[in-house]
C-alpha positions in Angstrom: 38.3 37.7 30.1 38.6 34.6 28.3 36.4 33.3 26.1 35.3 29.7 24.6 34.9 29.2 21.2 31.8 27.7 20.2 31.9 25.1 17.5 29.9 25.9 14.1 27.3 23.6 12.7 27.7 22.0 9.2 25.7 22.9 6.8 26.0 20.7 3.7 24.8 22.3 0.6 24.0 17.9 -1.5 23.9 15.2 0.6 23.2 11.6 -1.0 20.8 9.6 0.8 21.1 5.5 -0.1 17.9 3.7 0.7 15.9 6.9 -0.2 12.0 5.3 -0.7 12.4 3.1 2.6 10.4 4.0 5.9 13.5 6.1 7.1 14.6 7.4 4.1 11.4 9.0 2.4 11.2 11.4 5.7 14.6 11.8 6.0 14.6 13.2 2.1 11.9 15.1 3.3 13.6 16.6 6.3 16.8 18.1 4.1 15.3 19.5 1.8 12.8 21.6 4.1 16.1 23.0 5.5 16.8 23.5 1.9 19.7 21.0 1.5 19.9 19.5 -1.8 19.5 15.8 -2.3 20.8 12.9 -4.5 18.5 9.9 -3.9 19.7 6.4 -4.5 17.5 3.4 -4.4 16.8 -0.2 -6.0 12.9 1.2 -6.6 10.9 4.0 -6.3 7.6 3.4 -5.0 6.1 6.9 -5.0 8.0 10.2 -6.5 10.5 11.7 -4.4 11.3 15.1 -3.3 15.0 14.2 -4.2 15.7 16.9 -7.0 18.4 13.8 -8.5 17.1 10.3 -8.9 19.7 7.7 -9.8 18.0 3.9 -9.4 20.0 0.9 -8.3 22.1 -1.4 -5.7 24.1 0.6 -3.1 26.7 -1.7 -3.8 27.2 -0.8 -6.7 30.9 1.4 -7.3 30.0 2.5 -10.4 26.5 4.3 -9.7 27.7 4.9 -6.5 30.3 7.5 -7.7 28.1 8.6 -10.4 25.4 9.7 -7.3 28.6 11.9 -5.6 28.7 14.2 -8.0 29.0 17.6 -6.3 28.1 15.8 -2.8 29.4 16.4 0.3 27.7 14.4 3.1 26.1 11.0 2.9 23.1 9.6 4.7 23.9 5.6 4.0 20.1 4.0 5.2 20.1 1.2 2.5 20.2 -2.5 3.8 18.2 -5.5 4.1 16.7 -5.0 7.1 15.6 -8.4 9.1 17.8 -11.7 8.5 14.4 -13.2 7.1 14.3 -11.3 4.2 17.2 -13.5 2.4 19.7 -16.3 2.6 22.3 -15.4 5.6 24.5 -14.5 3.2 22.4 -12.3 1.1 21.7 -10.5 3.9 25.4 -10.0 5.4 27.2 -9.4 1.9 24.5 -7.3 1.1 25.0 -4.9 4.0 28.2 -4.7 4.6 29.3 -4.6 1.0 27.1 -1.8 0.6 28.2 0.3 3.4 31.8 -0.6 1.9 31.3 1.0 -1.7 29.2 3.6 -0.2 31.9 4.8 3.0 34.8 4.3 0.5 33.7 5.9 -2.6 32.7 8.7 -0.7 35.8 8.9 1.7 37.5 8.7 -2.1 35.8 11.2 -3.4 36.2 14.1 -1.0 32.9 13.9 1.1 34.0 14.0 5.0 30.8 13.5 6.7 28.6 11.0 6.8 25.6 9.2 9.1 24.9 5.5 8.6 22.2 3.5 10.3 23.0 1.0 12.3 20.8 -0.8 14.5 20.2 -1.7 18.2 20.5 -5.2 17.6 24.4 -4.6 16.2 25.5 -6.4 19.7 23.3 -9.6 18.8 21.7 -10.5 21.5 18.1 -9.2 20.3 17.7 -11.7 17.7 20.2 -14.9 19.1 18.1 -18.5 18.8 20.2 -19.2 22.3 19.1 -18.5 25.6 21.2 -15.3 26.2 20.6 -11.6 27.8 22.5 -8.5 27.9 25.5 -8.8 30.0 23.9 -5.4 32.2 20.9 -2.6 32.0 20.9 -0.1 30.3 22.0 -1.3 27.4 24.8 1.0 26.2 27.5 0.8 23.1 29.8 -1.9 25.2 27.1 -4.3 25.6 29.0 -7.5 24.8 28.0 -8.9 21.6 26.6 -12.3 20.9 26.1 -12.6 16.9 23.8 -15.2 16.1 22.0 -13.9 12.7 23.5 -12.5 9.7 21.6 -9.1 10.0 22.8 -8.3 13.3 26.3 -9.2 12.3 26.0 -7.0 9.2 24.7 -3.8 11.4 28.2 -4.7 13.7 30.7 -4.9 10.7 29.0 -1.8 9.4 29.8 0.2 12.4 33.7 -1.1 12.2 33.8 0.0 8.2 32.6 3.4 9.4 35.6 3.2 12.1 38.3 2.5 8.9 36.3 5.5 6.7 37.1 7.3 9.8 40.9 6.9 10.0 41.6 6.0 6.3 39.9 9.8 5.4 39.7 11.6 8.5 36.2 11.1 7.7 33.7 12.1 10.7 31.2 9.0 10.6 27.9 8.9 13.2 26.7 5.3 13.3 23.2 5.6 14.6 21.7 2.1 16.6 17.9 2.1 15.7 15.5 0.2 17.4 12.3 -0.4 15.9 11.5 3.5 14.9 8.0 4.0 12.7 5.5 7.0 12.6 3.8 7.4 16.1 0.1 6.4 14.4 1.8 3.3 13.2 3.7 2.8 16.7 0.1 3.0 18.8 -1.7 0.9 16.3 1.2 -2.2 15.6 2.5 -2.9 19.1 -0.3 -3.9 20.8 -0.6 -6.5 18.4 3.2 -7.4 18.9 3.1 -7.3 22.1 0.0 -10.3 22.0 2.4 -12.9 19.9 3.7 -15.4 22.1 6.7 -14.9 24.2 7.1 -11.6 22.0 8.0 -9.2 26.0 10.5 -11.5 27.1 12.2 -11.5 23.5 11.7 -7.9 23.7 13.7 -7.5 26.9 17.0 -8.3 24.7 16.3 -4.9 23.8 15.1 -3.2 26.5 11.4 -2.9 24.8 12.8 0.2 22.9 11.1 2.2 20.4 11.9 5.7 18.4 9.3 7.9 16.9 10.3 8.9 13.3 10.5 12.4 13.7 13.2 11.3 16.3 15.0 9.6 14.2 14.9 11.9 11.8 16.1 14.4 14.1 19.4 12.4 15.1 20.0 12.1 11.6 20.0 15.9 10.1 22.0 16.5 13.6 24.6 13.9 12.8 25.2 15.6 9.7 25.2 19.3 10.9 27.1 19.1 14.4 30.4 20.0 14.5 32.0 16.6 15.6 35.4 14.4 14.3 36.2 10.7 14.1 33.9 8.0 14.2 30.8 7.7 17.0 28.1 4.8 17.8 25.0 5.8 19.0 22.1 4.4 20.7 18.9 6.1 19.9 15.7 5.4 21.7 12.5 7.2 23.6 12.6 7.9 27.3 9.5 5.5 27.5 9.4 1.5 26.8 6.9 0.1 24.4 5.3 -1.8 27.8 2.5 -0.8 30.1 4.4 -1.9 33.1 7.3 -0.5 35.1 9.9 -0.7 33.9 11.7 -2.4 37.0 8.4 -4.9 37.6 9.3 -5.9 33.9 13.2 -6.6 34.6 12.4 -8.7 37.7 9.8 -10.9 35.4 12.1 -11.3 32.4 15.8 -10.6 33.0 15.7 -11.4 36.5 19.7 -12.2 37.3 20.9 -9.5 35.0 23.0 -7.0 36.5 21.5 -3.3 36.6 23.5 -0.2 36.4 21.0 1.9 38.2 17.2 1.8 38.7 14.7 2.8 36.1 11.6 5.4 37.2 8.5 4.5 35.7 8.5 3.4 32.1 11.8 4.7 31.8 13.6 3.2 29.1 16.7 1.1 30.3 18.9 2.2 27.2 21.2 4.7 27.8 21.3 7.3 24.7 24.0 9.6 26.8 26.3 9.3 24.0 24.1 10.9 21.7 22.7 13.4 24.2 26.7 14.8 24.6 27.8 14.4 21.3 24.8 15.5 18.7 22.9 17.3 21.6 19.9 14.9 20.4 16.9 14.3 22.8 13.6 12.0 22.2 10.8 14.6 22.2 8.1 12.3 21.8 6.5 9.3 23.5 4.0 6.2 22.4 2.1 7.7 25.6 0.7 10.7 24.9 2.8 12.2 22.0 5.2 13.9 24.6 8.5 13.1 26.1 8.6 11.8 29.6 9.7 13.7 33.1 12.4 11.0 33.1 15.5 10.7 30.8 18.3 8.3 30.0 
């Protein structure tokens, strides 16, 4: 009889988190150290005390305390970045980014650490946030939706991805990329989009990005598994819920707002049209919960 050999999960014993007090990376801190993984945090401020058992305080781009927060570690969770082009200049934003995911991927892939999960962003193709009257080529969106770069945050998120492609080759390091869409605790979710949703025009911008949402816990869950599954090379992922932020069907909603745009199959329901099949095969992640009613739907990418 012949068997397969099943692939063993990772188990990192100090992982450094970069953007460690943001709204991803306080849970995240949270979420490795409950499986008892040590954790270096690194951050510009520290809002609240962290369950990090090492602190070090400063700019992810900055070599120098970058290498010092890799002492004995051997995975990195890289969620630092200015997060919306309207929180700087353009170029604030995209030297920022990128030049933090640079020193972080390179002084880790320098340093011994082969693993590590950076957060990119669903709007890494660009259409989301263009000023231009564009759409996605096709639904669901996948990872070869053609881009259209029109902000310096969304071009950041897309250069990130590629520096993770060169930590890849240049160390043989295994790199997960993960494209978030807007991801906040469900309370927050159920309380905040209805009043997003009532800004003018704010659905049909929202179509760019096929209305997507991810429940933290989710997000945190895609996370922990990029570290721990037993994968090589470099991978983009799109993460997202089953469900839509919307009321409507999600077809009725494509014929009002992307009318014209060429669909890859039909969508059931509220079904979500992103497809997350990449990180279903390679992480074996899943949403598990909705905006709905706190569970995932009968329907799945």
């Amino acid at each position: 009889m012949r068997f397969t050999r099943v692939p063993q999960l990772i188990r990192p014993a100090r992982v450094l988190v970069t953007g460690a007090d943001g709204t991803l990376g306080r849970p995240t801190v949270e979420a490795l150290t409950d499986r008892g993984i040590a954790v270096t945090g690194l951050s510009r401020t520290w809002s609240a005390p962290t369950r990090a058992d090492r602190v070090v305080t400063g700019d992810a781009a900055d070599e120098d305390l970058v290498r010092e927060a890799l002492t004995d570690v051997d995975a990195v969770v890289h969620l630092a970045a200015t997060a919306h082009p309207s929180l700087d200049t353009p170029r604030a934003v995209f030297v920022g980014n990128t030049s933090a995911t640079f020193t972080v991927l390179a002084s880790a892939g320098e340093a011994g650490v082969r693993r590590a999960v950076i957060a990119s962003s669903i709007n890494a193709f660009g259409v989301p946030m263009n000023r231009h009257d564009v759409r996605p080529a096709y639904y669901p969106l996948d990872e070869a939706s053609p881009v259209a770069h029109d902000d310096a945050y969304s071009l950041s998120k897309w250069v990130d991805e590629h520096i993770g492609a060169y930590a890849a080759s240049r160390w043989d390091m295994a790199v997960v990329a993960l494209r978030f869409p807007l991801v906040r605790e469900l309370d927050t979710l159920r309380n905040t989009v209805p009043r997003m949703l009532a800004a003018p025009g704010e659905p049909a911008r929202l179509a760019r990005e096929g209305w997507a949402y991810l429940a933290m816990a989710d997000a945190v869950d895609a996370i922990v598994r990029g570290l721990i599954e037993p994968v090589s090379g470099m991978h983009t992922l799109l993460v997202a819920a089953d469900d839509t932020i919307m009321a409507e069907p999600t077809e009725e909603l494509l014929d009002q707002y992307a009318d014209g745009v060429e669909r890859h199959r039909s969508f059931a329901g509220r079904q979500a049209p992103v497809d997350t099949s990449a990180a279903r095969r390679v992480l074996g992640w899943a949403p598990t919960i909705s905006i709905e009613d706190g569970q995932t739907l009968e329907a799945s990418a």
